[in-house]
Backbone bond lengths (Angstrom), bond angles and torsions (degrees), N, CA, C in turn:
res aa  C-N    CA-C-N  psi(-1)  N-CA   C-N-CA  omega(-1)  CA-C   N-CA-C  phi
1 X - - - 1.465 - - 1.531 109.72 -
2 X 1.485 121.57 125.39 1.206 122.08 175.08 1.660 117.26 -58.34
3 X 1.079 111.38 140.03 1.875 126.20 -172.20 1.931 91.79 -115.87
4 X 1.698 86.59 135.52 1.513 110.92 166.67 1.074 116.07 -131.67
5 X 1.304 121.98 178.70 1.749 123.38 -165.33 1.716 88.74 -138.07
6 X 1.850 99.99 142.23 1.246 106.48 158.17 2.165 86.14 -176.52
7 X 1.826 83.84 114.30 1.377 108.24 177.16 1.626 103.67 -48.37
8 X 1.340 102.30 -82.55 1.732 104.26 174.74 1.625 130.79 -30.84
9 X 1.268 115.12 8.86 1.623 117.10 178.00 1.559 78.50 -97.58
10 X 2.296 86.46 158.75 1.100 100.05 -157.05 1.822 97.18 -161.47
11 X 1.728 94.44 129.19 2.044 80.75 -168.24 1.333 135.02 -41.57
12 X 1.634 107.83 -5.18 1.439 105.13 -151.03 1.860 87.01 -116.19
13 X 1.418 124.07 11.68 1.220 123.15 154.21 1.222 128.36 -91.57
14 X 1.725 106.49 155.90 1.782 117.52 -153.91 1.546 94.80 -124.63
15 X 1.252 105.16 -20.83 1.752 102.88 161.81 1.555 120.01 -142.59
16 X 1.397 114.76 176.46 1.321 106.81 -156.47 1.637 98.54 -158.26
17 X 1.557 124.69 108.03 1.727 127.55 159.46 1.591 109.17 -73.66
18 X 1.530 102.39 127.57 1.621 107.42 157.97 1.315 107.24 -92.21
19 X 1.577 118.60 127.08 1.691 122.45 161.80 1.453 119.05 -91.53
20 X 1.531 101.33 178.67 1.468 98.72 139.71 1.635 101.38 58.50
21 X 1.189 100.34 -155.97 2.026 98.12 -156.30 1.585 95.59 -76.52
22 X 1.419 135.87 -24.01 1.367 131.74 171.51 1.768 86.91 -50.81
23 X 1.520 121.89 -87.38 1.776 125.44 -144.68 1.484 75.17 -48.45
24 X 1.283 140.45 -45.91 1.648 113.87 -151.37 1.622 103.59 -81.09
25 X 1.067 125.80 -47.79 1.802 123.21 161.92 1.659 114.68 -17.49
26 X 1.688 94.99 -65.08 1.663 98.43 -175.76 1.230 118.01 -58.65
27 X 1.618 102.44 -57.34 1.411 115.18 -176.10 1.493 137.86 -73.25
28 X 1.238 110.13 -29.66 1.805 123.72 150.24 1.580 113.82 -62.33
29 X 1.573 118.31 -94.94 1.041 145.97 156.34 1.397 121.84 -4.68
30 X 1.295 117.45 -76.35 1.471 128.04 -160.87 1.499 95.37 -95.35
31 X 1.486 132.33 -32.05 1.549 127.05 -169.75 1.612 104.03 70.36
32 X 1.190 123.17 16.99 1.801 111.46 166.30 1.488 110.32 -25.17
33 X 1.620 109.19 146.18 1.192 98.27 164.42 1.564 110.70 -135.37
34 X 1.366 135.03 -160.77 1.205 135.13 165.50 1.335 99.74 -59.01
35 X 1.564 97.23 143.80 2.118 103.48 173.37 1.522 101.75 92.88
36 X 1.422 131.14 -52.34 1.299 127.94 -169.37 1.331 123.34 -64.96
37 X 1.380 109.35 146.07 1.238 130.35 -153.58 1.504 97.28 -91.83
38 X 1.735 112.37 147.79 1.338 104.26 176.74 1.730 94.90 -165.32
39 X 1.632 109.35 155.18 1.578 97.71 168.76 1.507 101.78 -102.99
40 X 1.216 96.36 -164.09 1.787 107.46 -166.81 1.639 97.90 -153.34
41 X 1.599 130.68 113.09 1.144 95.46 167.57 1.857 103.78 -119.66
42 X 1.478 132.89 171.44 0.855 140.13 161.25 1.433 145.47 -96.68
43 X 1.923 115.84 16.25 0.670 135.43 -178.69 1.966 123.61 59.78
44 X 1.370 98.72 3.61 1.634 114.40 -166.77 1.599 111.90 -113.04
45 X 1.518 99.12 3.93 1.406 103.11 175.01 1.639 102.41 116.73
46 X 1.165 123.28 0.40 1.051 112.35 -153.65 1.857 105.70 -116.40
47 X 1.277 111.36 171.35 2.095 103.64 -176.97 1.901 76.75 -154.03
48 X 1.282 93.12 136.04 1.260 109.88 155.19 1.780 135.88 -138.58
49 X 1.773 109.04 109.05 1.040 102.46 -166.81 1.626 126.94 -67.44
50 X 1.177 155.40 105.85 1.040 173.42 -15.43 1.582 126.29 146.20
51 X 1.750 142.12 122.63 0.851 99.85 153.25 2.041 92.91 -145.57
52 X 1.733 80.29 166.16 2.077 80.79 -166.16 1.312 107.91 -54.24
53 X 0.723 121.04 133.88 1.842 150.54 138.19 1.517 121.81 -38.93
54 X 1.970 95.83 -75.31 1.369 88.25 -179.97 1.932 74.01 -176.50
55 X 1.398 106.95 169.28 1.475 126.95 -178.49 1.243 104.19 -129.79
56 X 1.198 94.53 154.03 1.996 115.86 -178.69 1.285 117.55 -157.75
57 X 0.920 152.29 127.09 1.473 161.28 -165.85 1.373 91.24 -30.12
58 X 1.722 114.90 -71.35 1.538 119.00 173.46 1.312 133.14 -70.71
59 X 1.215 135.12 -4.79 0.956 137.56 -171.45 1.206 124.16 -150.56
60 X 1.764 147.32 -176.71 1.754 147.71 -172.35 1.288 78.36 -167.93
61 X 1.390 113.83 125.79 1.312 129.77 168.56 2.119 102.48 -116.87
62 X 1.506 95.58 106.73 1.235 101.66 177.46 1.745 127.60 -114.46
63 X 1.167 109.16 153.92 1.256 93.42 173.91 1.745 129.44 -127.22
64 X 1.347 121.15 143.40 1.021 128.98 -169.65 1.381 134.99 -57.47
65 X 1.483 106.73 96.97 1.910 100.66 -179.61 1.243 125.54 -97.92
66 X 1.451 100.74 10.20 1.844 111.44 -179.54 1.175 116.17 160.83
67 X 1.426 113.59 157.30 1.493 120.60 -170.10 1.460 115.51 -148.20
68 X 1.352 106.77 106.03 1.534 112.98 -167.89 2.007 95.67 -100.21
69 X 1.212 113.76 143.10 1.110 130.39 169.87 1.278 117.98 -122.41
70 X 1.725 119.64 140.47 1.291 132.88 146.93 1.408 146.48 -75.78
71 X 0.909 156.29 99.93 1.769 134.55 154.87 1.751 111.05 -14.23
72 X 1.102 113.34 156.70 1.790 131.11 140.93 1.536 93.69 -37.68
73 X 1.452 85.45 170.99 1.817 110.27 148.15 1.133 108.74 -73.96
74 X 1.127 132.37 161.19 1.762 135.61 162.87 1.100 126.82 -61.47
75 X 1.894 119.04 -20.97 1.416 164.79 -141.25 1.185 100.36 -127.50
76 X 1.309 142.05 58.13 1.721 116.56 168.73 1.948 113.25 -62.41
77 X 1.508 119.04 123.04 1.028 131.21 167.99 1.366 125.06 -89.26
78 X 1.507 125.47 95.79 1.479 111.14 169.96 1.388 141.05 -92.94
79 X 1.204 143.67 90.99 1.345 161.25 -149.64 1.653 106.08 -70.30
80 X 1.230 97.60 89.76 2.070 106.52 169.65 1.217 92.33 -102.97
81 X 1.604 94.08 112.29 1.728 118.73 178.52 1.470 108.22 -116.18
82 X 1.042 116.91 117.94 1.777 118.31 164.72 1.233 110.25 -62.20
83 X 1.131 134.57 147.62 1.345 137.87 -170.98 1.123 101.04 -100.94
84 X 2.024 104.49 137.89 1.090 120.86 176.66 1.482 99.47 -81.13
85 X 1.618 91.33 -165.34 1.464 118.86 172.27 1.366 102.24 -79.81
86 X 1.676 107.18 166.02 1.935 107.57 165.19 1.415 109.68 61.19
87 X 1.419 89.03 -139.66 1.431 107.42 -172.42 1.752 102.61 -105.20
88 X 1.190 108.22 20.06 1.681 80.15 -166.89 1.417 110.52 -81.37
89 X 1.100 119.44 -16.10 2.104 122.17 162.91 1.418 111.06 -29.69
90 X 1.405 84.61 -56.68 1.842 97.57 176.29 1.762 123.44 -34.82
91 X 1.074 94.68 -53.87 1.667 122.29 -176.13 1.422 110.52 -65.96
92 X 1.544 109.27 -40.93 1.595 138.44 167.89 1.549 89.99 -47.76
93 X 0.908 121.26 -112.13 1.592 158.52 162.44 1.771 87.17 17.99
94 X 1.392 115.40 -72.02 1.380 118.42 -176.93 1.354 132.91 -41.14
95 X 1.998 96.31 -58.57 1.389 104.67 -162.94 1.606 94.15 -80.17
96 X 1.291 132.68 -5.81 1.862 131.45 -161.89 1.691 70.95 -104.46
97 X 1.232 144.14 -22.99 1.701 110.74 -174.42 1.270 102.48 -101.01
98 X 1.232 119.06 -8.06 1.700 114.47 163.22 0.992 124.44 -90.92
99 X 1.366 126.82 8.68 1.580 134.52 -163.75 2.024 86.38 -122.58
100 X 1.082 109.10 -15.57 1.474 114.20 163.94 2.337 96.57 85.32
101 X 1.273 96.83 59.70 1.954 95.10 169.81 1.623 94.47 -80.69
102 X 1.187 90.67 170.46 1.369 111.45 -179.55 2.035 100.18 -88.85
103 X 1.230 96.66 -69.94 1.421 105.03 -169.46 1.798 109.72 -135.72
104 X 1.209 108.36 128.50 1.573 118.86 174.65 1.485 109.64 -101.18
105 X 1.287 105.28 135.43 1.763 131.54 178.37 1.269 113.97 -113.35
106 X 1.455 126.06 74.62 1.722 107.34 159.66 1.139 117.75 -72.29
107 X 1.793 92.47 148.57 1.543 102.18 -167.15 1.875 104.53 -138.26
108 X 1.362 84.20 139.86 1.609 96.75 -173.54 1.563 105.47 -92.99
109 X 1.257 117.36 89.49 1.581 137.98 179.76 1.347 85.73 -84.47
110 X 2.083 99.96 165.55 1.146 134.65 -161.54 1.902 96.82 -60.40
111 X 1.496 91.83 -65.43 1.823 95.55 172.16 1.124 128.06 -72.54
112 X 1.277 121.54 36.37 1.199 107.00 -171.92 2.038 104.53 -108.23
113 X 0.921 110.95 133.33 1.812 113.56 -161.48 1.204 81.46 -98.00
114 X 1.627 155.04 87.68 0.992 171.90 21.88 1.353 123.38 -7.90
115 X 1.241 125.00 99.65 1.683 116.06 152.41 1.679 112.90 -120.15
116 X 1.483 95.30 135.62 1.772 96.35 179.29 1.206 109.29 -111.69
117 X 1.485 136.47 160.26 0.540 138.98 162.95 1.798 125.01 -90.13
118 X 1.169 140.58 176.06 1.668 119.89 174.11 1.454 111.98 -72.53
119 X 1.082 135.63 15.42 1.398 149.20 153.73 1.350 128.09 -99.84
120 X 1.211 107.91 -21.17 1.567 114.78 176.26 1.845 103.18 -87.75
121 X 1.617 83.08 -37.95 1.807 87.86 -168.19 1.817 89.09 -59.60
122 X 1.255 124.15 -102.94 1.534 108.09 168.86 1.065 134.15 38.19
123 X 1.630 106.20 -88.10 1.487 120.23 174.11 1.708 110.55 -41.00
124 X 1.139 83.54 -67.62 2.011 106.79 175.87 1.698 97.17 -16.79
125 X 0.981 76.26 -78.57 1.728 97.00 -152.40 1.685 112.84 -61.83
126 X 1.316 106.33 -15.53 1.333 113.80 165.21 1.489 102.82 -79.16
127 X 1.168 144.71 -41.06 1.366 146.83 -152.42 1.975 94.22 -87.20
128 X 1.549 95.00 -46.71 1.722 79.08 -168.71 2.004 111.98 -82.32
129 X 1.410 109.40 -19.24 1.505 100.09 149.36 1.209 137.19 -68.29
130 X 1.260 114.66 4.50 1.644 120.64 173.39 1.669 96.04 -107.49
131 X 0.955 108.89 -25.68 1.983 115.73 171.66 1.389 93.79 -51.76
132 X 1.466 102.73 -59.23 1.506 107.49 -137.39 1.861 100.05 -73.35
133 X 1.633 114.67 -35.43 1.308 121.48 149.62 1.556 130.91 -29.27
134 X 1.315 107.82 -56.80 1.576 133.47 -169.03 2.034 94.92 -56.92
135 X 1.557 97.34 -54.71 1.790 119.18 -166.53 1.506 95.93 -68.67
136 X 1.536 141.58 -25.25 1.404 148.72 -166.17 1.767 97.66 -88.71
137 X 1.250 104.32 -38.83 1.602 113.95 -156.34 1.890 85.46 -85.02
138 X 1.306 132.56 -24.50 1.234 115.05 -149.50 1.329 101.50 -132.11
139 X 1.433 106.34 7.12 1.839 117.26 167.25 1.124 92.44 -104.05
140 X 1.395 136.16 -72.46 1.488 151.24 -126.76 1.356 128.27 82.62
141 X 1.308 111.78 36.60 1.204 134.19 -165.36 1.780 87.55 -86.81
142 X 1.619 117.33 120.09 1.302 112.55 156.26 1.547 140.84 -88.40
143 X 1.359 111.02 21.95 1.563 123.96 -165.67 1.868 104.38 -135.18
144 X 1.199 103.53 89.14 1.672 92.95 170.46 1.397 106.77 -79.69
145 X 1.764 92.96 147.76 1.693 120.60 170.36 1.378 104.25 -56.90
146 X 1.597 96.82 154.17 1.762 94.35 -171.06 2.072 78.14 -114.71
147 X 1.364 108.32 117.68 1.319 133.91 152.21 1.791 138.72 -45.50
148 X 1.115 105.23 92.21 1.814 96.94 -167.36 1.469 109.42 -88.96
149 X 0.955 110.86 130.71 1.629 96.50 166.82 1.188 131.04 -63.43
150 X 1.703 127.79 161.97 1.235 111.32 -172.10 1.665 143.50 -68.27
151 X 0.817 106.66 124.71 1.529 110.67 -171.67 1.077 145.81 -111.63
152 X 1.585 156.05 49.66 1.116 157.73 -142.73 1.972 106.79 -6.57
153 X 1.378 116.00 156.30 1.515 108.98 -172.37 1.158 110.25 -108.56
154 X 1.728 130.55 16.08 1.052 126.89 154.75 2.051 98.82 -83.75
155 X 1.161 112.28 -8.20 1.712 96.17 -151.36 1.683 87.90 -92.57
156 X 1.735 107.18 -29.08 1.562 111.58 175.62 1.927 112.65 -56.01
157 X 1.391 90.02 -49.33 1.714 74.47 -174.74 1.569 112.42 -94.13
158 X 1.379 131.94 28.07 1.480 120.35 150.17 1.557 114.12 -82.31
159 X 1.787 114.96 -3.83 1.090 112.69 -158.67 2.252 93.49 -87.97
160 X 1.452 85.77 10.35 1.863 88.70 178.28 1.412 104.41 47.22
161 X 1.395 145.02 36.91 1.680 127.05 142.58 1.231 111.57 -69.06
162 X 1.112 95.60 126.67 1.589 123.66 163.53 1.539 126.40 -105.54
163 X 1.438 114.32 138.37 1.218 121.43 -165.09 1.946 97.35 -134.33
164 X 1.118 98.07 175.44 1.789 108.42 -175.03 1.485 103.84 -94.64
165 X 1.133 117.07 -8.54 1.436 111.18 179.36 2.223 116.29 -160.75
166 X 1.223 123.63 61.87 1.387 119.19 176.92 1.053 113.80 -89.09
167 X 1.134 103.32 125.87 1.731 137.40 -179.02 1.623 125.30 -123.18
168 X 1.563 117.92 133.56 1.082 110.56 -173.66 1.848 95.51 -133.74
169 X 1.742 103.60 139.86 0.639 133.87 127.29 1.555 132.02 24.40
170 X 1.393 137.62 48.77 1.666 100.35 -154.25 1.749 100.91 -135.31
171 X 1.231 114.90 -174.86 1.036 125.42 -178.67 1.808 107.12 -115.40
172 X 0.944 104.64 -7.24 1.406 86.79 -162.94 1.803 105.03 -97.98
173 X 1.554 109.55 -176.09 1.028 95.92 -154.33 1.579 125.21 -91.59
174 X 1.549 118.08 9.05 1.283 98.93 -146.12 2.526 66.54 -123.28
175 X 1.091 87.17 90.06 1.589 108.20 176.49 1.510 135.39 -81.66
176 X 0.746 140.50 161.38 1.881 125.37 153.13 1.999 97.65 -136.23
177 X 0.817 102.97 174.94 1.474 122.22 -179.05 1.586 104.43 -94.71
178 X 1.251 116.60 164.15 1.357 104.02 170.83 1.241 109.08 -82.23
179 X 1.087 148.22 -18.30 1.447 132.74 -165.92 1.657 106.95 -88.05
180 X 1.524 104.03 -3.02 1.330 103.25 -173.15 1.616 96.05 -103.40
181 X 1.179 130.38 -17.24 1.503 112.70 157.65 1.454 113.41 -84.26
182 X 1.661 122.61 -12.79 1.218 91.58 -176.69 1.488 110.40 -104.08
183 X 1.084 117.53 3.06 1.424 126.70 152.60 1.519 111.30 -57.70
184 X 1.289 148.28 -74.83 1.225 152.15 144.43 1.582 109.71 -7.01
185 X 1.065 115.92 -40.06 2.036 114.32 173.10 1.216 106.66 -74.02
186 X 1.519 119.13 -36.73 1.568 115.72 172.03 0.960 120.40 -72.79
187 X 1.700 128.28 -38.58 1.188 103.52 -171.74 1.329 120.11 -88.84
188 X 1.803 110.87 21.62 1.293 102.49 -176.55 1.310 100.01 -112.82
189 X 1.672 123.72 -39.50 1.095 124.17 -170.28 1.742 115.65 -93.91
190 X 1.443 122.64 9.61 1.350 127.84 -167.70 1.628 113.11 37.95
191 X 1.296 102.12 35.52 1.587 95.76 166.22 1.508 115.10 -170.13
192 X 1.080 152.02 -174.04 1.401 155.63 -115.04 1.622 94.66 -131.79
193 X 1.204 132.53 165.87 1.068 121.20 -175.67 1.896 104.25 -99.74
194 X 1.145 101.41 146.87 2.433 89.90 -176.52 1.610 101.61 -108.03
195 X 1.655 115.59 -4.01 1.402 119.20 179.08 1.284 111.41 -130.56
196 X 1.098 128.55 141.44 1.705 137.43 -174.55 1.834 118.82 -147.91
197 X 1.258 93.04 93.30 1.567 88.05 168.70 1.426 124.68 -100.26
198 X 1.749 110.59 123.50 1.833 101.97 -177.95 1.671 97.14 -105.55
199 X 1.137 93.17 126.49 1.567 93.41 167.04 1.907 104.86 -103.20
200 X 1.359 91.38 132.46 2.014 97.01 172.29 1.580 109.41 -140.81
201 X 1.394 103.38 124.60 1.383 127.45 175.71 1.631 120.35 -54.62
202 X 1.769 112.06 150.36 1.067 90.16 175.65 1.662 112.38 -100.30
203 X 1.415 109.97 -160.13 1.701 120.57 -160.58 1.694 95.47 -47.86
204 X 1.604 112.92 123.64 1.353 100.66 170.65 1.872 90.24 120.58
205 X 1.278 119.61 -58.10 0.930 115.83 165.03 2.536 104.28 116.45
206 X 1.147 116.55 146.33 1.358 100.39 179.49 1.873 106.39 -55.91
207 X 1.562 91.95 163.85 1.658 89.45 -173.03 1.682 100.80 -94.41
208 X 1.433 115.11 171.63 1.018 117.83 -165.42 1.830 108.75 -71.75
209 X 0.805 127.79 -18.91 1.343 135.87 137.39 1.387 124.01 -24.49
210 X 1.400 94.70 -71.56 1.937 101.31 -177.99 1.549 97.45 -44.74
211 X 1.723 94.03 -65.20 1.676 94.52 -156.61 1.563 109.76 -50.77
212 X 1.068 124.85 -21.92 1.466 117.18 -160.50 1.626 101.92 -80.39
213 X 1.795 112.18 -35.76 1.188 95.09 171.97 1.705 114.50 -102.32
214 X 1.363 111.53 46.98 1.642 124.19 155.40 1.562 90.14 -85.11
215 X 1.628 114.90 -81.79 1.161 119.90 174.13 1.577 121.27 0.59
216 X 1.545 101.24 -77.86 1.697 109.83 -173.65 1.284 99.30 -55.50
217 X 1.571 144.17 -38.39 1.280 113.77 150.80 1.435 136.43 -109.35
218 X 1.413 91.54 102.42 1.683 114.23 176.10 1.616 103.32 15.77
219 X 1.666 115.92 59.39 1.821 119.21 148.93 1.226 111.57 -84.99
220 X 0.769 129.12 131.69 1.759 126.14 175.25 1.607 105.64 -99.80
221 X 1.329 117.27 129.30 1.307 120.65 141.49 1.204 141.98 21.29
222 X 1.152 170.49 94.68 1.747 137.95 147.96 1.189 94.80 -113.03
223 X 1.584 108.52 179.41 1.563 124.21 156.40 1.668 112.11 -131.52
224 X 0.816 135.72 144.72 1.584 147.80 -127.00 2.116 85.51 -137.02
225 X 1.534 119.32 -2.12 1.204 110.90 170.22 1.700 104.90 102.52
226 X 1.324 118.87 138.92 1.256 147.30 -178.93 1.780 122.52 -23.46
227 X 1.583 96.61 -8.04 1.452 103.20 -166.92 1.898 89.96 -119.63
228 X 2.009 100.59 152.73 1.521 83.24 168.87 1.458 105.26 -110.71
229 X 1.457 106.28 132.86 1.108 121.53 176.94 1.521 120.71 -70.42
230 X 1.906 118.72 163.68 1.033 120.82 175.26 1.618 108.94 -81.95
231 X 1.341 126.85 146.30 1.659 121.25 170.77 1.336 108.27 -16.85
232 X 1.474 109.35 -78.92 1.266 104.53 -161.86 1.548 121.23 -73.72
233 X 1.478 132.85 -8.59 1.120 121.66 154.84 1.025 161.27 -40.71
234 X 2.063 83.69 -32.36 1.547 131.59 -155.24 2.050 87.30 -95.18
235 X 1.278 90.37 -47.45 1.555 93.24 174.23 1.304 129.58 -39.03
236 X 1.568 109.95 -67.90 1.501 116.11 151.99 0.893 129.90 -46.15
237 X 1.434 122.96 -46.52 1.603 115.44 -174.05 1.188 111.29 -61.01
238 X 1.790 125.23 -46.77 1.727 134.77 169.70 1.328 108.74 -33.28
239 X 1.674 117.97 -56.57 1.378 107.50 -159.92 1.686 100.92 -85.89
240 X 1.127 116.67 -33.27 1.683 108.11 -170.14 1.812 96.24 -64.23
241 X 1.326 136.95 -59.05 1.553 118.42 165.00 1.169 135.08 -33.40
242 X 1.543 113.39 -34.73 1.306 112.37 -168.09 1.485 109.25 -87.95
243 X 1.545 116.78 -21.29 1.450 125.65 160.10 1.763 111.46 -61.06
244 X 1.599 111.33 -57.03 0.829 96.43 177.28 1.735 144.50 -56.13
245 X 1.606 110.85 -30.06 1.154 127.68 139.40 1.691 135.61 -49.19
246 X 1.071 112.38 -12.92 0.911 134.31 160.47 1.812 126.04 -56.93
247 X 1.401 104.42 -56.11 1.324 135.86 176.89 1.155 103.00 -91.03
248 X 0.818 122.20 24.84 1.976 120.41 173.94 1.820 108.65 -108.16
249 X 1.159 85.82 -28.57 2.058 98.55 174.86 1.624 119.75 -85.05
């Protein structure tokens, strides 16, 4: 069954208009017609099963035959990614909203051969919330990532979020695994961690600078394994462990 997006749906609705590039998807594209079945999700936890109404160049007027809802994860994961080169954010953006993060942070580190301007940042960030849409609509993921714009990673941690467990990424040598910090959260706190920040560097790796002021605030370490990975590999690989560790409690 084809999946659409529209933020503004809401459990306690019995019908539902697609606009904008959704009505033109269905209604160009797909040829919906009256009678056809379709979901709807709202990125808030929510799925709504669907059926056409009526079509219009601008608009799909549907109506509501049910509404299944989710929880979060138990685990919110937040992904502070240095920005690659190109497009590979993009790719970032996807596979971390199908792997179900809570919230993504690009971050404009020392190495990072990215500079935006407040128009580029913009653009950006419009393009990878429509990613992150596109990756919701084509998993079935009912919870979209909440998207930050880009931000230098000293400007992220004056903003004081705190999480139960931030971890970065590193190359150097004196490491732990993740299961060995999150073993250490259990045995101190008798319970699982409900916040997770991975921070991962871009090509080149954070400079010894960055890391030192990860350090000054309590980032811990990992190693991601014996090989050096590309950014975005390193990305996935962080969050699919840290889920999987997750489910170990």
């Amino acid at each position: 069954m084809h999946r659409f997006f529209s933020s503004s749906a809401k459990k306690e609705d019995r019908s539902l208009v697609l606009e904008g590039s959704e009505a033109y998807h269905a209604a160009r594209v797909l040829r919906v017609e009256r009678g056809d079945s379709l979901t709807v999700l709202n990125g808030k936890g929510d799925q709504f099963d669907c059926r056409v109404l009526a079509v219009s160049k601008s608009s799909v007027q549907l109506d509501v035959l049910g509404c299944e809802s989710r929880p979060p994860l138990p685990c919110s994961i937040t992904l502070l990614q240095a920005l690659p080169k190109g497009k590979l954010m993009e790719a970032i953006v996807q596979k971390a909203t199908e792997l179900g993060v809570w919230q993504i942070v690009p971050l404009l580190s020392v190495r990072s051969e990215v500079k935006l301007s407040p128009k580029d940042k913009a653009s950006k960030l419009m393009k990878w919330e429509s990613t992150a849409k596109e990756a919701c609509k084509q998993c079935g993921g009912l919870w979209l990532p909440k998207i930050e714009s880009p931000q230098r990673l000293e400007e992220w941690l004056n903003k004081r979020v705190t999480y139960d467990l931030s971890l970065v990424a590193s190359l150097e040598a004196q490491t732990h695994s993740q299961r060995y910090w999150f073993n250490r959260f259990y045995q101190k706190e008798g319970r699982q961690p409900r916040s997770i920040a991975l921070w991962i560097g871009p090509e080149g790796d954070f400079s010894p600078e960055e890391y030192q002021l990860l350090k000054q605030n309590d980032v811990l370490p990992i190693t991601l394994g014996p090989l050096v990975l590309r950014c975005e590999t390193a990305a996935v690989s962080a969050i699919a462990i840290a889920l999987s560790e997750c489910r170990e409690f």
